[in-house]
C-alpha positions as CSV (number, residue, x, y, z in Angstrom):
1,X,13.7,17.7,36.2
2,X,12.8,16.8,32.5
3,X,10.3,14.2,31.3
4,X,9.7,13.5,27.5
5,X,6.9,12.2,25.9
6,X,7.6,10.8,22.5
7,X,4.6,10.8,19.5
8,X,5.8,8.4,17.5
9,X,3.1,8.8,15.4
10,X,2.7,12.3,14.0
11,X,6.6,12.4,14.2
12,X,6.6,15.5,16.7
13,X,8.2,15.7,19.8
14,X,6.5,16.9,23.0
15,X,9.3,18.0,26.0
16,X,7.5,18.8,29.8
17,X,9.8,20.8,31.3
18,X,9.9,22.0,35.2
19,X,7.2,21.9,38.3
20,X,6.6,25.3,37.4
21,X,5.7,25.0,33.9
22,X,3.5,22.4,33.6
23,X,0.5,23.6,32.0
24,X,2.2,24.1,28.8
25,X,4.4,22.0,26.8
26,X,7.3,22.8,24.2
27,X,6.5,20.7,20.9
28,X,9.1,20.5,18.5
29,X,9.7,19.6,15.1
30,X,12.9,19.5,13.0
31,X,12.8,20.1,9.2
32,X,14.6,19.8,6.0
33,X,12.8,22.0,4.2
34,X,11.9,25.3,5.4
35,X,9.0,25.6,3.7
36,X,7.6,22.6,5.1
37,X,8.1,24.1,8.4
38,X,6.5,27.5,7.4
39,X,3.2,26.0,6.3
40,X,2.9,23.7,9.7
41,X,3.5,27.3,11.7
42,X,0.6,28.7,9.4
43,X,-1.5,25.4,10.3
44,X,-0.5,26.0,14.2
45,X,-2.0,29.7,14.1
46,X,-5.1,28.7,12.2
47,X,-5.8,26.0,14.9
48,X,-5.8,28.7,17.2
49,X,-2.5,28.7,18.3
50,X,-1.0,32.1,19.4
51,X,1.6,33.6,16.8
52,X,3.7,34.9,19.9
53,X,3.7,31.0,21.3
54,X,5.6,29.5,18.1
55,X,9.1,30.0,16.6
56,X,11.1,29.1,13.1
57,X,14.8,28.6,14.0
58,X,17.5,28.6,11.6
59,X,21.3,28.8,11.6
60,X,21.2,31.6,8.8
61,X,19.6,33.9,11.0
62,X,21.3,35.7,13.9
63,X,18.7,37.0,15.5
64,X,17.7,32.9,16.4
65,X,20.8,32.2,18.3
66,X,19.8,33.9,21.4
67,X,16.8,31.4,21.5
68,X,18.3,28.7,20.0
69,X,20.8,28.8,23.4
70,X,17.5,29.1,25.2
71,X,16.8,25.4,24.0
72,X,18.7,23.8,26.9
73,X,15.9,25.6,29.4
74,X,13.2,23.6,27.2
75,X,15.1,19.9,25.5
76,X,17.3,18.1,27.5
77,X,20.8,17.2,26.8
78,X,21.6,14.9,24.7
79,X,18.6,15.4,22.5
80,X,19.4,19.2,22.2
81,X,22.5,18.4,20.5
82,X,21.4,16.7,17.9
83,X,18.6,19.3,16.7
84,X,21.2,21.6,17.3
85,X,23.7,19.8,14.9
86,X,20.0,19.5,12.9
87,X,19.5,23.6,12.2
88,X,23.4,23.9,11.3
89,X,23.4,21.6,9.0
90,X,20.9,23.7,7.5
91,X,17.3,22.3,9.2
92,X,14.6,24.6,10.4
93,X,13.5,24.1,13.9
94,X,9.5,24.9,14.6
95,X,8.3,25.1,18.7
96,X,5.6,25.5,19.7
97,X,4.8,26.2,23.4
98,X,1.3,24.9,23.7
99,X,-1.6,24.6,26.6
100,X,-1.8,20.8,27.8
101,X,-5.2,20.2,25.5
102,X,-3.7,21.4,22.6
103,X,-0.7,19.4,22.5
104,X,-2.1,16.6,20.4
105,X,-2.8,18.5,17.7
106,X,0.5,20.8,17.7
107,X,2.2,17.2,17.3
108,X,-0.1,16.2,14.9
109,X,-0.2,19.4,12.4
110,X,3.9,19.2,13.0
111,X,4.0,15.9,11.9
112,X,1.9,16.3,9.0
113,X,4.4,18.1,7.2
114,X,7.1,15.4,6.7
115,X,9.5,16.6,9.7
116,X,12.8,15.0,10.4
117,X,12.8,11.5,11.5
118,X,15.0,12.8,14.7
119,X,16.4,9.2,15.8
120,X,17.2,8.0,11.9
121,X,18.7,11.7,12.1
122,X,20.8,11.1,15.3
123,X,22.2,7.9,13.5
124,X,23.1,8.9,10.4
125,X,24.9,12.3,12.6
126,X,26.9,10.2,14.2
127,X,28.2,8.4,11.1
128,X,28.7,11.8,9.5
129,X,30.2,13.5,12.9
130,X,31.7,10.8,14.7
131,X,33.2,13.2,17.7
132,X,30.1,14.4,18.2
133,X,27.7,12.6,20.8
134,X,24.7,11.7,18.4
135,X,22.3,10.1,21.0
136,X,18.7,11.2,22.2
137,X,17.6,9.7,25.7
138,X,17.1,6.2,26.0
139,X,14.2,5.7,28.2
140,X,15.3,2.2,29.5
141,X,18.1,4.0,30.5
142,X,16.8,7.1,32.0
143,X,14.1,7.1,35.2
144,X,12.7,10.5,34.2
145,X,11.9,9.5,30.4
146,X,8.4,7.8,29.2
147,X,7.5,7.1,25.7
148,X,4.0,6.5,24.6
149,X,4.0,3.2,22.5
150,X,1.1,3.0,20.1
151,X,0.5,0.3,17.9
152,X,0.0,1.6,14.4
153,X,-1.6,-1.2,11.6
154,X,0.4,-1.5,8.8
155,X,-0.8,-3.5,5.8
156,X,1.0,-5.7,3.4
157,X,0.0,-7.8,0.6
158,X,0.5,-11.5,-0.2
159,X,-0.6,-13.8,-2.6
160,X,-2.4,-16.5,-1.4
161,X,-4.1,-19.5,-3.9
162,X,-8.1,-19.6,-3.3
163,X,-9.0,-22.1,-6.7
164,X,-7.9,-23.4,-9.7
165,X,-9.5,-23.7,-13.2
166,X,-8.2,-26.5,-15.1
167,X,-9.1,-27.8,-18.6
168,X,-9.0,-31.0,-20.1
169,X,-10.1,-33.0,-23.5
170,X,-12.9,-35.3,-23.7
171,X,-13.7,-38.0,-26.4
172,X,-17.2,-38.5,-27.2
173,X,-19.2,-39.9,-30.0
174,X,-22.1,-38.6,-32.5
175,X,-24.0,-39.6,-34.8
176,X,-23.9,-37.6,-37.8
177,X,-26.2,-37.9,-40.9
178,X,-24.5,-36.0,-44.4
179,X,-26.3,-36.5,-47.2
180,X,-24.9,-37.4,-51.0
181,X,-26.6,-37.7,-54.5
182,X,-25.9,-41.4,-55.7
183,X,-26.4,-42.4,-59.4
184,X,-28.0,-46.1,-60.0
185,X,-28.3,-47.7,-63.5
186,X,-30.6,-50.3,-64.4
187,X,-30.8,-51.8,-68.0
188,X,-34.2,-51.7,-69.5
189,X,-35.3,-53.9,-72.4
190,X,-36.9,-51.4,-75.3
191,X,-38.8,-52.7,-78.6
192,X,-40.0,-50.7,-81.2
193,X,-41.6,-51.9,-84.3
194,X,-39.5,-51.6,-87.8
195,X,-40.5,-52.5,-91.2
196,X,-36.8,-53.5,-92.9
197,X,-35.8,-56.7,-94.9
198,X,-33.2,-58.6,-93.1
199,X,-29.8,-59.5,-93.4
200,X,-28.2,-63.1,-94.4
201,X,-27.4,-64.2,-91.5
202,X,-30.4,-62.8,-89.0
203,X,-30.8,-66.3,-88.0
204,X,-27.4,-66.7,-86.2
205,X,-27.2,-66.9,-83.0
206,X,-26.4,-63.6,-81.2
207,X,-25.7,-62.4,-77.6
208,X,-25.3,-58.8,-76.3
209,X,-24.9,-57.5,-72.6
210,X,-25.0,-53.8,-71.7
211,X,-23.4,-53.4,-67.5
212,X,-25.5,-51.9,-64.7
213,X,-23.4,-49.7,-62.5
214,X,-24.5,-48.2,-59.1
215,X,-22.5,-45.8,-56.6
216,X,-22.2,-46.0,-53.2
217,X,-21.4,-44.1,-51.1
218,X,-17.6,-44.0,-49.7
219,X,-17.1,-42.8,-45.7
220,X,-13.8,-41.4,-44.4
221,X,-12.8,-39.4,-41.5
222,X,-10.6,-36.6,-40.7
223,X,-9.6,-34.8,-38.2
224,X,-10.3,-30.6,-38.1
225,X,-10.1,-28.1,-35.6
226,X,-13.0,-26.0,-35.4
227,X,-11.9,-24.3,-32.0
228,X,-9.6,-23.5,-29.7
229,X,-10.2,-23.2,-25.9
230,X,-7.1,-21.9,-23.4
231,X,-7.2,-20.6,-20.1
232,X,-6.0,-16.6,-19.2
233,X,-6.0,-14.7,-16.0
234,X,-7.4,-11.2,-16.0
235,X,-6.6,-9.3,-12.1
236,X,-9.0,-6.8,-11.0
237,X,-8.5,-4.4,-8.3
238,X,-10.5,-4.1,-5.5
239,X,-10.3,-1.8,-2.2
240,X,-10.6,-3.7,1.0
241,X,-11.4,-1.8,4.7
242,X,-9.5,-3.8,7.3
243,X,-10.3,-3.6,10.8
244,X,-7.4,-4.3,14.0
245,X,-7.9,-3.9,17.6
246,X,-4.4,-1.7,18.4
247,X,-3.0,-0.8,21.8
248,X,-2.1,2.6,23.2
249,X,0.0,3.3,26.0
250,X,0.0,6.5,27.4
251,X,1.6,8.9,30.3
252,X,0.1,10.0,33.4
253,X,1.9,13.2,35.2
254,X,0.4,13.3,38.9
255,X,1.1,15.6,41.3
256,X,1.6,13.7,44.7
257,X,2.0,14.8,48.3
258,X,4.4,13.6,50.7
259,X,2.4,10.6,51.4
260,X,2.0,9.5,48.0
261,X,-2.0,11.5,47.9
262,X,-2.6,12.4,44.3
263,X,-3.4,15.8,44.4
264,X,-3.8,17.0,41.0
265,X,-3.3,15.1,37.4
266,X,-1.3,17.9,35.7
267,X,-0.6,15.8,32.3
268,X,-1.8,13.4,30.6
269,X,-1.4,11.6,26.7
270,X,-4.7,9.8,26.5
271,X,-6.7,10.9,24.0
């Protein structure tokens, strides 16, 4: 009998396998690039991982299809199909058979190095080979199958208006004092004593008249721009920490007697 647990979020994919077996578990990763999946191997022995426990599958190399047939003892059908279709179209498979503590972190190195998204995978098979059965497990289908859901916070952006800055004219009045030189004439009477004889007629009647002229001063108005004032947005960025409550739901493996006694918990996903 087969269960699966899925981690969804490091990308891996962790396959119990048999009554007898279950103190170790087979994690798997499928890659397009095979040096991606030679530097998660490196990763998986310098966690501590034994070299002898892991294995880089390939379609090039002969020596790999022994143990690539030796897949259907570890990944059920019909997943096994599809990362078998996976490594011939030119993918590298990594497993790793791993103690029950260290499971976590196998997925979690595995899926650290940008594996194969095997359902988008299995999809875009079937479109490319439509004989061939493209499908992985459902688990609403399938009694033996599980998934761990996890909630994973994703962030996205929106603009939202928090104020306005508006500007407007205003009309107010000042007195203003300019100053301005202003010429005034006034007339003055002068006399000065002469010794002259006169002329026939100084007895006739005579009138003369000299003008006084003053300035003033002449107001006008215009109007001058002296400054301009307009409004601009400048956008800064700023980092912001956001904080979400998210929910986890893991797998419990329990080994039960006939009466339903749990005897043993021999796998579990909690963290």
């Amino acid at each position: 009998m087969f269960f699966r647990i899925l981690k969804s979020v490091f990308g891996a994919v962790t396959f119990s396998h048999s009554q007898h077996q279950m103190s170790t578990r087979t994690v798997i990763g499928l890659f397009a690039e095979n040096a991606h999946a030679a530097k998660a191997l490196e990763d998986l022995v310098a966690a501590g991982l034994h070299r002898d426990a892991l294995d880089l599958l390939t379609a090039d190399d002969a020596s790999d299809a022994p143990k690539l047939r030796a897949l259907s003892d570890l990944v059920p059908e019909p997943d096994l199909g599809v990362y078998l279709a996976g490594v011939k179209d030119g993918g590298t498979l990594l497993t790793a058979q791993v103690p029950l503590n260290a499971e976590a972190r196998a997925a979690e190195i595995i899926g650290g190095y940008n594996p194969v998204n095997i359902r988008e995978h299995a999809v875009a098979l079937a479109a490319k080979h439509p004989h061939v059965k493209a499908e992985l497990i459902d688990a609403a289908k399938d009694p033996n199958v599980l998934e761990v859901v996890e909630e994973v916070v994703e962030l996205g952006k929106e603009k939202v208006e928090t104020g306005r800055m508006r500007i407007y004219n205003v009309v107010s009045e000042a007195k203003v004092s300019k100053s301005i030189d202003l010429v005034d004439e006034t007339v003055h009477v002068q006399r000065r004593a002469v010794n002259r004889a006169a002329l026939e007629d100084a007895f006739k009647e005579r009138v003369f008249e000299l003008s006084e002229f003053d300035e003033r001063a002449l107001v006008s108005k215009r109007a001058q721009v002296v400054e301009e004032v307009n409004l601009a947005k400048q956008a800064e960025t700023k980092g912001k920490t956001v904080t979400e409550t998210v929910r986890r739901s893991d797998v419990r493996a329990e080994r039960v007697d006939a009466d339903g006694k749990v005897i043993e918990t021999v796998h579990t996903t909690e963290r």
